[in-house]
N, C-alpha and C positions, 0 to 999 in steps of 0.2 A: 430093393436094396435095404438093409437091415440098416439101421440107427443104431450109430455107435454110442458105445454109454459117456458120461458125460465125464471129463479127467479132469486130476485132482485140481484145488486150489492156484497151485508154483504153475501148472501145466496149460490150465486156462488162461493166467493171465499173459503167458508167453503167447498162447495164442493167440488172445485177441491182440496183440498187439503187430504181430505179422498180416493178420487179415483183419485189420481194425472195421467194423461194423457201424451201419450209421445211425442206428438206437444205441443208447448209453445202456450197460448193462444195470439192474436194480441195485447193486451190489455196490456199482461206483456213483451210482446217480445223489447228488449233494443237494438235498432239497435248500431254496433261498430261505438265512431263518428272519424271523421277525424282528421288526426296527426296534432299539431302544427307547428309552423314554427320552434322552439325551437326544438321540439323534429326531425322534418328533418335535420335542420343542424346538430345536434352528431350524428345523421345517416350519413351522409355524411362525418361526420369527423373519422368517426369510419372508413370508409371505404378510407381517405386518399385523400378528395374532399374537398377542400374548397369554401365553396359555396357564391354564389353574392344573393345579394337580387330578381334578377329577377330570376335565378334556383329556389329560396325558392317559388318565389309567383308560377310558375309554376307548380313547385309538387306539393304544397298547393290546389290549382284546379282543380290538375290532381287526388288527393287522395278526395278530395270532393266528385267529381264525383265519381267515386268507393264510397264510401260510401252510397250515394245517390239511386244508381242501386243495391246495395245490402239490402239495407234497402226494398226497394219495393218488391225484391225475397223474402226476409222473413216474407214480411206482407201477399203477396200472400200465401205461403206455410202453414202460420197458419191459413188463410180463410179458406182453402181447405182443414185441418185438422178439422176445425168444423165443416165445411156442415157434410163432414165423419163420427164427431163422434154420429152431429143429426139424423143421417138416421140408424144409428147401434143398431138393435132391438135387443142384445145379452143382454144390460145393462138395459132395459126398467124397468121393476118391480124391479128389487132392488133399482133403482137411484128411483124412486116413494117414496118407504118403508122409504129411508135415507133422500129424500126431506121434507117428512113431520116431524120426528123427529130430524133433523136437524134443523128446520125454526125452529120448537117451542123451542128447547132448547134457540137458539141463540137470537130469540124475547125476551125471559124471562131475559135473561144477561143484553141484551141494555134497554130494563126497568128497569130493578134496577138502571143499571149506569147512565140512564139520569134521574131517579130520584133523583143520589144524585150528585149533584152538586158539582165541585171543587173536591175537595180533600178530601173523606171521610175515608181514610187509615189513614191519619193524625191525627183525632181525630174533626177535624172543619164540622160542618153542612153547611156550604155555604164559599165557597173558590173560589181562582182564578181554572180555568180549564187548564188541563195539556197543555204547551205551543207546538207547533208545531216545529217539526224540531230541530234538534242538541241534547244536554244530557236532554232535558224536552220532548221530545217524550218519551226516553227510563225508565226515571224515574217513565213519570205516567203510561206507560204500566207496567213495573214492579210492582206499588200500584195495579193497575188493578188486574194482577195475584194473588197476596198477599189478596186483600180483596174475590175475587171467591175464593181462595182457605180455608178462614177463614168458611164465609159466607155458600157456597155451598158445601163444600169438596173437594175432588175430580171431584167431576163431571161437570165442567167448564176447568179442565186444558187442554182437547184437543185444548183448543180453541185458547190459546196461548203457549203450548210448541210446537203446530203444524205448528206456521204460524208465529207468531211475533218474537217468541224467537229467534228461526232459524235465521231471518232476521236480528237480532239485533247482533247477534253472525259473520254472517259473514262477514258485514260489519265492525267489529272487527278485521276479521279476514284480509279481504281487505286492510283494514289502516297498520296491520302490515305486509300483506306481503311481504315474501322481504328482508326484514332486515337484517336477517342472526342473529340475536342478542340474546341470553336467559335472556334481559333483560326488568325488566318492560318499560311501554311506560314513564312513568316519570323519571324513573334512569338515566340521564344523565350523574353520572361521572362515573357510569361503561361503558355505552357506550363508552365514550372517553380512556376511560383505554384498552379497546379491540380493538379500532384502532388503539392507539398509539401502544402498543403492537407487533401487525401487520405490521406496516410498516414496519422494520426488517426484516420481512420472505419474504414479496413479493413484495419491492419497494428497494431493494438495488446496485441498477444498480447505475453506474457512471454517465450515462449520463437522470436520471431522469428528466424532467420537466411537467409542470401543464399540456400539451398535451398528457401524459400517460393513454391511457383510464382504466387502469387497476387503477389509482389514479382516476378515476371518476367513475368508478365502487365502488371502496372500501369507498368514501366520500358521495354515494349518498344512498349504501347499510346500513352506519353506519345509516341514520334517524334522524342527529341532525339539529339543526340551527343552525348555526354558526356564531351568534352573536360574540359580543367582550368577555364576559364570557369564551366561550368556545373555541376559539379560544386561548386567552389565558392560556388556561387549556392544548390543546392541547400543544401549543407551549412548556409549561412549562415539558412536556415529553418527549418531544424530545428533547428540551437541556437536562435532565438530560441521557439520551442516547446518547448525540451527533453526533444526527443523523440531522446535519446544511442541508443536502441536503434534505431529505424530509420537512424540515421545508419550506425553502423558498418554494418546490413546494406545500404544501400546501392553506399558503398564499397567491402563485400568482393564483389558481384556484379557490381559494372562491372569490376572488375581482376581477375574469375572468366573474364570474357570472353574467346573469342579476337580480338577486335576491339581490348581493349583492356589484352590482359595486357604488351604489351611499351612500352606509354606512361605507366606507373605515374607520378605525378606527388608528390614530397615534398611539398608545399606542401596538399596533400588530405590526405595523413598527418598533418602537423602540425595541421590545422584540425581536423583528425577525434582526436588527443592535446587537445586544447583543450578539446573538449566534452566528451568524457572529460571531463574534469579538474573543468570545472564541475559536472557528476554527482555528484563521488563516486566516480566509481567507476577504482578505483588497480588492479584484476586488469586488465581488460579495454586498460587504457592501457600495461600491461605486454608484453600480448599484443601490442596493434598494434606497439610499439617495436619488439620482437626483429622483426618479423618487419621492420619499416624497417632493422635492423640485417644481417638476411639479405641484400637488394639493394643494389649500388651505385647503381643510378639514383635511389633514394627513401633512401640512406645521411643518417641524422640531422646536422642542423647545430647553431648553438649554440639556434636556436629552440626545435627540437623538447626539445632538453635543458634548455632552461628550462619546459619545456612539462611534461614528464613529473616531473623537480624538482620541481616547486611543487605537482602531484598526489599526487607520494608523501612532501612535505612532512604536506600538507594531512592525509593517511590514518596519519599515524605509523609508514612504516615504513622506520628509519633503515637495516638492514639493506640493502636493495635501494638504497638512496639512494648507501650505500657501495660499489656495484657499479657504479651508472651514474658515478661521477666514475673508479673503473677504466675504466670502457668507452673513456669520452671519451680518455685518454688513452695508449692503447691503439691497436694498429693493428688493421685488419678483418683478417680471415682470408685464406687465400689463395685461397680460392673466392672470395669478394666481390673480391679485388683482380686476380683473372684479368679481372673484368669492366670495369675503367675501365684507363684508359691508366698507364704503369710506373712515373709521376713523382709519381703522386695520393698526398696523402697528407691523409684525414680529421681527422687529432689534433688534438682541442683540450684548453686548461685550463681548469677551472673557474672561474668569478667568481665577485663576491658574491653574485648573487641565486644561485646552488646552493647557496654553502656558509649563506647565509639559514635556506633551505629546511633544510637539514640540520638548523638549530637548532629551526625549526618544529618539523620530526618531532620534534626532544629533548621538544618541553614535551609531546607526549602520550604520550609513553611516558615522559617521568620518567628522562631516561638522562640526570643532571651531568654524568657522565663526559665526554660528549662533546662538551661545551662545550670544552672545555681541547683538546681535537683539532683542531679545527673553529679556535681559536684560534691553533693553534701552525702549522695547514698555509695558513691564510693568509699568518700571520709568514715563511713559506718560499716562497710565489709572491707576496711583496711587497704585499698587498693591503692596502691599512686599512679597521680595521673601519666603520662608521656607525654613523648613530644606531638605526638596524632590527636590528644586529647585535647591540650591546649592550642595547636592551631586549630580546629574543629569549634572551638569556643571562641578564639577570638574570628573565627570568619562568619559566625552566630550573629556576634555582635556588628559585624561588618555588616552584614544583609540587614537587620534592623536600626542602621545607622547610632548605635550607639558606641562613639566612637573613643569615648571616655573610657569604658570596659576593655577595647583594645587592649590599650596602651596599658591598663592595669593586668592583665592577664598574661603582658609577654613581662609584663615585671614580675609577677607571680614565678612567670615561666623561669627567670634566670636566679629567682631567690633561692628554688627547689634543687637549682641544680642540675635542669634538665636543656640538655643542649640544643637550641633552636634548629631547625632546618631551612630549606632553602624555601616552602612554601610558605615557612614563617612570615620570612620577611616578605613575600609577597604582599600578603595580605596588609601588613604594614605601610607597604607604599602604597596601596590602593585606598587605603584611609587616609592616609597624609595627602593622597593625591585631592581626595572627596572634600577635605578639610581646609584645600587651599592651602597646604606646607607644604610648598616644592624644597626648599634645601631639607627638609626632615627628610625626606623621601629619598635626594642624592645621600645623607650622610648615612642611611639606613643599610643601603647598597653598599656603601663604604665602609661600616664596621662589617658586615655578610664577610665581605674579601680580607677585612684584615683577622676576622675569625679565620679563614682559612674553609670557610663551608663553599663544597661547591656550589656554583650560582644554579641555577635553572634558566632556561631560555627562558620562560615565563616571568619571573623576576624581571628582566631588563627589559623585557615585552612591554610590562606594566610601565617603566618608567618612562620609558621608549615615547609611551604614548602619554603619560602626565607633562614630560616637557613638550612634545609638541600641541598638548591642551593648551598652555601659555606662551604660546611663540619660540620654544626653544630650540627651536627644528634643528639646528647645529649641532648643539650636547648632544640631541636625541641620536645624531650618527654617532659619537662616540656608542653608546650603546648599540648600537647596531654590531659595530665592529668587533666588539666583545660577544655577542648573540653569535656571529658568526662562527665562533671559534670549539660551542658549542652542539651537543647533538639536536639537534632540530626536530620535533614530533611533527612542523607540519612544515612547508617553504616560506622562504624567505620574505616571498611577495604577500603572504598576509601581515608579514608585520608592518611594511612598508604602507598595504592598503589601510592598517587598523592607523597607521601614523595619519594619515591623511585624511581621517573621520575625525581623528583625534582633533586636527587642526580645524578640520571644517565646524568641528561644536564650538572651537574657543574662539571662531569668528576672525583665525589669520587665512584667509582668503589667498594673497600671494606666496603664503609659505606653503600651503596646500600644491599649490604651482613647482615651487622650487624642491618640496618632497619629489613628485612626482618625477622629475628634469632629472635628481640626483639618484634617483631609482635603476634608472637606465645602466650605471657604472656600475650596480650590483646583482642584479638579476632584470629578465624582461618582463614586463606587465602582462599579469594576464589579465580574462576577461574580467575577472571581480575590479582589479584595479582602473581598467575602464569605465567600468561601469559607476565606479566611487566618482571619478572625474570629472565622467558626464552628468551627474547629478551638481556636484559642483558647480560647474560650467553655464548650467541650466537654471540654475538659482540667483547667480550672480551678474545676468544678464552679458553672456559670453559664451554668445552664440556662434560668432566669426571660430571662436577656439570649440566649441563643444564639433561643430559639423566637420572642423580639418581631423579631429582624432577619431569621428567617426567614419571619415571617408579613411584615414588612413589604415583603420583595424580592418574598414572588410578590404582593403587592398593588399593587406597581410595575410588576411586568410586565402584571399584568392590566389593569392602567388603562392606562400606555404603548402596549400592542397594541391598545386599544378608539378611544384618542382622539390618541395622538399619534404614533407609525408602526409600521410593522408587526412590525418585530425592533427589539430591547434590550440594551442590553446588560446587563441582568441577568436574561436567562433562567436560569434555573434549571437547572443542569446536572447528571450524576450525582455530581461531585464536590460539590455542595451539600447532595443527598437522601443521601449519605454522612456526610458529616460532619455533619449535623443526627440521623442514626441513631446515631452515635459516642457524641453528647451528650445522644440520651436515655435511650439506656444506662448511661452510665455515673451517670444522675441517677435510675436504676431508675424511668422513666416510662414505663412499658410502654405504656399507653394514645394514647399521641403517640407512640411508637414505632412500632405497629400503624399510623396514621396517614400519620406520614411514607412509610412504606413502601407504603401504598397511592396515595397519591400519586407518589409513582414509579414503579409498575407505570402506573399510568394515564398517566403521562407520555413513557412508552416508552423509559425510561433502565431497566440494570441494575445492579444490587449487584457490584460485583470481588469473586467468594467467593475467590480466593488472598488477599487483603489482610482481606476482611469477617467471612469466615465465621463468626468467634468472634463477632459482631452477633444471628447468626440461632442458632445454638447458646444464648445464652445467653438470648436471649428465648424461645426454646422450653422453657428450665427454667424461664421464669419464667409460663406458660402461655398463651403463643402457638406452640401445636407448631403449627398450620396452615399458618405465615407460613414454616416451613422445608420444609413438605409442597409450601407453592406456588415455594418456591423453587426443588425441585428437579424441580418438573414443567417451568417454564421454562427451568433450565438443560438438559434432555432434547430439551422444543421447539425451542429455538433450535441444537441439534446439536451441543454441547458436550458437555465430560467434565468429569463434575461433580466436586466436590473428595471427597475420600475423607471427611472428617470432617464431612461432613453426613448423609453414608450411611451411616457408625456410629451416628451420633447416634440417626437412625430406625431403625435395627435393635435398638438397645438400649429403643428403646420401645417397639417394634412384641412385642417379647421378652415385656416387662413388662405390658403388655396382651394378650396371649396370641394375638395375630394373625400366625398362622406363614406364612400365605398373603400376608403381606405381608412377611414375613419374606425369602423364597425369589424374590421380585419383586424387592427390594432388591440381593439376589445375584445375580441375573441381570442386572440393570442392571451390576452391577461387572464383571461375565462379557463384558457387549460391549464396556464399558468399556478392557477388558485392566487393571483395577485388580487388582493381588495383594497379599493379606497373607497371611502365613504364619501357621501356628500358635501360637506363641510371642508375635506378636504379639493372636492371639484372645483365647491365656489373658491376657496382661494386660488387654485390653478386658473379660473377664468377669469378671477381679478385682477391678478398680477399681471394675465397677459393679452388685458382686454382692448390694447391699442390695436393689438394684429386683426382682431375681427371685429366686425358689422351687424348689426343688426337683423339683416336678412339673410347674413350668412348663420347667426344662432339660430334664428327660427327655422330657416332651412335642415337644417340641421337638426334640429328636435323634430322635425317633421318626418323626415329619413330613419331617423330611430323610433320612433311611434309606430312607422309602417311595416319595419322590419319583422315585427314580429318578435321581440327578445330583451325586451321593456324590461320584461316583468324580474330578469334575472340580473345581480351584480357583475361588471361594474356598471352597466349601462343603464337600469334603471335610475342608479345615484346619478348617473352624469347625466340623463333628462333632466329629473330634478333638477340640479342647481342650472341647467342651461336655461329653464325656465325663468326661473328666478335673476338670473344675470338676463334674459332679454327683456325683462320688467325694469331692472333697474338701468338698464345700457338706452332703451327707449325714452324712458325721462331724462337725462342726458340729452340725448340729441336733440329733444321737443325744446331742452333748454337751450341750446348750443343754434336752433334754427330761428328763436324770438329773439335773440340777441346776437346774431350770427356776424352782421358787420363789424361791428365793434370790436368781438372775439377775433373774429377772418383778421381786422386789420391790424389788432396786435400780435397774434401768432406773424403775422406777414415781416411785420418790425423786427418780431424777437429772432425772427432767423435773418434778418440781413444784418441785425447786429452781431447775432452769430457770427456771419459769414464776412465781418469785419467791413459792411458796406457803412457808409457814412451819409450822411444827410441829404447831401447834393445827390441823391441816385435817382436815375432818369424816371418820369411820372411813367410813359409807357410801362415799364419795366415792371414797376411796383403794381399800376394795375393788373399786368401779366401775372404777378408773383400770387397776388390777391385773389386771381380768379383760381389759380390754382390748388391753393389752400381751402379755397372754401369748397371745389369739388372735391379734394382729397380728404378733409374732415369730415363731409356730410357723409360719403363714403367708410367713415371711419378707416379706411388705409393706413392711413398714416396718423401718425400724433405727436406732439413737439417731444424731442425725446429727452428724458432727464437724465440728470450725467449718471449718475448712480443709482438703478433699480434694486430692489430687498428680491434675494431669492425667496422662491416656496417656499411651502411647507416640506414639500417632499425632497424640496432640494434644485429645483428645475429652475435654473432663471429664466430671467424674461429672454426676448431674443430682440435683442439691439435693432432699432430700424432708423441707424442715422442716417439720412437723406444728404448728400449735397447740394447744394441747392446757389452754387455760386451761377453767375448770369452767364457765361460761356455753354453751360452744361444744364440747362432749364429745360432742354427737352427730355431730357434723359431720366426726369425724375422717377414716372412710371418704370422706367426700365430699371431705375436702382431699387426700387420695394420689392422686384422680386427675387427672389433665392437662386441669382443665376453663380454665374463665378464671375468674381472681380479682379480676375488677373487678365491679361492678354493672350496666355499662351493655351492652347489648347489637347486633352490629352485626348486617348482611346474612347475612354467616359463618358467624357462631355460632348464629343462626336452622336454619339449614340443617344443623349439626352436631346440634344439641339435638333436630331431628325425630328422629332417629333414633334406635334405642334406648340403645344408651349407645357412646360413642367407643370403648371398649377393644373390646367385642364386633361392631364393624364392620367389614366388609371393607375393603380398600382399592378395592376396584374399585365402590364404592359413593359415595368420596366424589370429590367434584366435581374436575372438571380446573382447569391455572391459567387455560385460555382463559375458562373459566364461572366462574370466582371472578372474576375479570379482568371482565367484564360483569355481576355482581352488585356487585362496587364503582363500576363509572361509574352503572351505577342508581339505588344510594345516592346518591352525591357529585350527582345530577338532582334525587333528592328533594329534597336538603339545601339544593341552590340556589333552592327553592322553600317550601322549611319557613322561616318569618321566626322562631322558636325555638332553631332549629341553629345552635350553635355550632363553628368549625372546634377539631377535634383534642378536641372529648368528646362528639361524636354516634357514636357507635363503639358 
């Protein structure tokens, strides 16, 4: 069969398109071209390379090439698909049948259409003809379709939903790939809404910047331009998220661009100084400035310098404040002025809201001084002050207690003419208050109202709290009730809890009481006001009242969460189970003490041991070592570094109980710690609390740590050391205490029955009993006559109390009071589990219970107890 010749151009591509071919023909085949230089370097940087111009022109050549060689394999391989597909006699007589009724159909099309000229879809007999290339190709192909389809029926639309449409569609589709967006190609503020959106979930790292490819990924998937429009659209999202760090890296990536490094826009600068400003954060606003400062086309105007002003107001730093009113009046560099035309000239002068600002920054740093500057270089660019000016300087003066300046400055203020406001007089009664002039303070308030200025809640706030500084807790409700009538920026009950700090500094005690009682008829206390309370309560040894308001609040909460909503606001916070521990300390209730504290573990609050610690120290002298043992397991769990002066604490018992193995754990804990104390430091810890140990227990003990193997490292080498040295001197001691020992024995024996208020006539048995006793227990060194008052350490550790009883009923029991059992009667979960075992001194540490299992033997208990109708809270213990 003869080989038909090959038809034209229009004729083949209909063809293949009916009998599409699985070789690309040469003709359509789109060799891949080679990478930019652009797109090699975010390859390179993607992979943590940063590349020089000669690495780029290099790859650049080196990816050519490959391209080049590959293009040539793909021209060859569609060659060699055609010869193949001409010599393949399978397709002969149909491809014939569909040639000819193909050509004619498609002949008859392009005759119509070059018959009519232009645009006859339109309605025009002679038009312009459909333009080539971009939206006028797809338009008049589109009329094209529309008129065959009028015209002809159906029977033309192979022609273009086969071949054009296609093309048209995925070339649509090309433009959007990618995106990630279900938004139209013109919808830009959705677009911007789904990024802003986004940055929240996957750029909220701390240490974000424009080199995060994950932020070039996400800015280049969104598909916008990032004009100044949108830019500022963006921006204006993410302040209202404040989210100041992805803004700046925004920013700095779009004007990182080469697209878009030479259209720096100020107006993005300033917006992007703004949010700064509301942050906080006065470095980073710093930054952006200079560098607004480096370019003429983003060169700061008066905005930006009230922008960056009022941030380094806000941050106290008058310093730099004093650079930017040079700057402003100052010309840019000659770099910066090569870039705008010859006549440009940026300088401006300060107004008031900088030199404001300026006074700002005075009130946190406390700089008077520069009140009187700030005054004088306005008096010299003609400005008059305001009323923001002169409060701003007398509350200068307030923070540096010069209170003389006040009062000259609000006289200043009424000489000029300028009418006070309501912050005014604040600050007025807050000096009269400082100065000890309570009626100045009431009359100060009194002319405010007969000015007619309205008051501020803060105003009566202040005074609120000056009368009740001086017992005036009555007046002080008069102002309350005026406060009320006002808008309130924050509730009622701070003003009531600052009333009751108020009273608690001027030392009225009971009014503190009768605030609190007359609170009730105005609003309910929340936790803060409890918790003022309990501190109160806890100071003033009024314990019977601190434990009823503290049983009563979590009986509020328990009922509130059961029947009336699900939070309270007097949950019970750490600062509650704090200051409730404070005050049963200090009312030596160990037993509610123990309590308290277990309700806070169960509650999943912790103890602050930098503020606490002397809490759990001191109840551990009074025979709760456990509660410092579960303390420091939890502070270990939760991967803290525990305070130094609990872990003495337990060293000097672990000493006196002769548990060296727990000893040498302690010091290893300090070892990961990085805790160091030197020697000098040791020997005092072992002097201060050299009654608890013995001679054979130091030796023993340097003997233990000698063998250990871990001498040679702090803290344990210093604590050999001075153990050394204290069993030298603890040895001469006793050598003295055994040559003279009767004499000693028999006045130590006296000094405690006068103690113990016996009197002369006391039975000889007795006394010799008493005497043999003493003289075992000092040879022992156990015991030692105890002094009323011991000096804490150095590091802060007291001693640990070893008063003995020692009345004649209870003589056998002395042994049993030296040790660190509990001295209550009642028994809890705990001490169950303590008590198995053979005795606490002779136990190891790796025997007794973690704080996660102590932690779940007290919610066991507290299950029990909510089931025992006998249990009482705070003595089922």
């Amino acid at each position: 069969m003869a080989v038909s010749s090959p038809p034209p151009p229009r004729f083949r591509l209909s063809l293949r398109l009916q009998n599409p071919s699985p070789h690309p023909s040469p003709s359509h085949s789109k060799p891949r071209p080679a990478p930019t230089n652009e797109t090699l370097r975010r390859r390179l940087l993607r992979r943590g390379v940063s590349p020089t111009p000669k690495i780029l022109h290099a790859l650049r050549k080196k990816e050519a090439l490959k391209a080049l060689r590959r293009a040539r394999k793909d021209t060859e391989a569609a060659a060699a698909a055609a010869a193949a597909a001409a010599l393949d006699p399978g397709d002969g007589p149909i491809a014939v049948v569909e040639e000819d009724e193909d050509e004619a159909r498609f002949r008859a099309a392009a005759a119509e259409y070059r018959a009519l000229v232009g645009r006859p879809w339109d309605g025009a007999a002679h038009g312009v003809a459909p333009l080539r290339g971009g939206d006028g190709v797809e338009e008049g192909l589109e009329g094209l379709r529309e008129m065959l389809v009028a015209r002809r029926g159906d029977g033309f639309r192979w022609l273009l939903d086969d071949d054009i449409e296609p093309e048209a569609a995925e070339r649509k589709q090309q433009k959007r790939h990618g995106t990630g967006w279900d938004a139209e190609a013109g919808d830009e503020e959705k677009r911007i809404q789904l990024l802003v959106s986004s940055f929240p979930i996957r750029l909220n790292e701390d240490s974000l910047s424009f080199h995060d490819w994950r932020l070039t990924r996400m800015m280049k998937k969104a598909d916008l331009i990032y004009n100044e429009d949108n830019l500022l659209r963006i921006l204006d999202g993410l302040e209202a998220r404040g989210n100041w760090r992805q803004a700046l890296a925004v920013t700095e990536w779009v004007y990182n661009e080469n697209s878009y490094k030479h259209r720096r826009s100020r107006f993005v600068y300033t917006k992007l100084l703004s949010i700064l400003g509301k942050s906080l954060r006065a470095t980073e606003a710093l930054r952006v400035f200079t560098i607004m400062r480096g370019d003429a086309q983003i060169y700061p105007d008066m905005a930006a310098y009230h922008s960056i002003a009022v941030t380094l107001g806000r941050a106290g730093l008058v310093k730099e404040l004093i650079k930017i009113i040079e700057y402003m009046r100052k010309k840019p560099s000659k770099r910066v002025m090569k870039m705008r035309r010859k006549d440009w000239d940026p300088s401006l002068e300060p107004d008031v809201l900088v030199y404001n600002s300026v006074l700002n920054a005075c009130v946190l740093s406390q700089q008077w001084k520069g009140v009187f500057w700030v005054f004088q270089q306005m008096r010299i660019s003609g400005l008059p002050p305001t009323g923001a000016t002169f409060g701003l300087a007398m509350e200068v003066m307030l923070k540096a207690k010069k209170y003389e300046f006040v009062q000259k400055f609000y006289e200043k203020m009424q000489k000029n003419g300028v009418p006070p406001r309501a912050i005014t007089y604040k600050v007025l009664v807050r000096a009269f208050w400082e100065q000890g002039k309570i009626n100045e303070a009431v009359e100060a308030v009194n002319d405010m109202e007969q000015r007619g200025v309205v008051g501020a809640a803060s105003v009566y706030y202040e005074l609120a709290c000056c009368l009740c500084n001086n017992g005036r807790w009555r007046d002080a409700m008069l102002q309350v009730d005026k406060l009320k009538q006002l808008p309130l920026t924050k509730p009622l009950e701070y003003t009531f809890t600052g009333m009751i700090l108020a009273s608690f500094d001027g030392g009225y005690i009971y009014e503190c009481i009768s605030i609190f009682e007359s609170m009730k008829e105005y609003c309910t206390p929340n936790i803060g006001t409890v918790n003022v309370m309990l501190k109160v309560y806890g100071r003033c040894d009024m314990f019977g009242k601190a434990k009823d308001l503290f049983e009563t609040t979590k009986a509020y909460f328990s009922n509130s969460q059961t029947y009336v909503h699900e939070h309270s606001s007097l949950t019970a916070d750490a600062y509650t189970y704090s200051s409730m521990l404070e005050a049963s300390a200090s009312a030596q209730q160990w037993e509610y003490f123990e309590y308290v504290y277990r309700e806070m573990a169960l509650s999943h609050h912790h103890l602050d041991q930098s503020k606490y610690s002397w809490l759990l120290i001191k109840a551990c002298r009074a025979g709760k070592s456990y509660l410092l043992e579960h303390a420091l397991d939890s502070v270990l769990e939760r991967g803290e570094i525990p305070d130094v002066r609990l872990i003495v604490e337990l060293i000097c018992q672990s000493i006196a109980q002769s548990d060296y193995g727990r000893v040498l754990q302690l010091l290893n804990v300090m070892t990961e710690a990085s805790i160091k104390i030197n020697e000098g430091e040791w020997a005092n810890i072992l002097q201060q609390n050299v009654h608890q140990f013995s001679v054979d227990a130091l030796q023993d003990l340097t003997d233990y740590l000698s063998t250990s193997g871990t001498t040679k490292a702090d803290p344990v080498h210093s604590l050999v050391r001075a153990l050394q040295s204290q069993c030298e001197t603890t040895s001469m001691n006793d050598t003295y205490l055994l040559v003279d020992g009767g004499t000693n024995t028999q006045q130590c024996a006296r000094s405690l029955l006068q103690n113990e208020g016996e009197n002369s006539s006391s039975d000889l048995a007795e006394q010799d009993q008493l005497i043999d006793t003493c003289k075992n227990l000092c040879t022992n060194k156990l015991i030692d006559v105890p002094d009323s008052n011991r000096d804490i350490p150095q590091l802060g550790v007291a001693v640990m109390s070893r008063a003995t009883s020692l009345s004649r009923p209870r003589l056998e029991d002395i042994h049993g009071q030296c040790d660190l059992g509990h001295w209550g009667t009642q028994v809890s979960a705990i001490d169950e589990v303590l008590d198995s075992m053979s005795s606490y001194g002779a136990s190891s540490y790796r025997e007794m219970p973690s704080a996660s299992e102590i932690l779940e033997l007290w919610e066991q208990e507290r299950i029990n107890d909510m089931f025992d109708p006998k249990a009482e809270s705070g003595t089922n213990l």
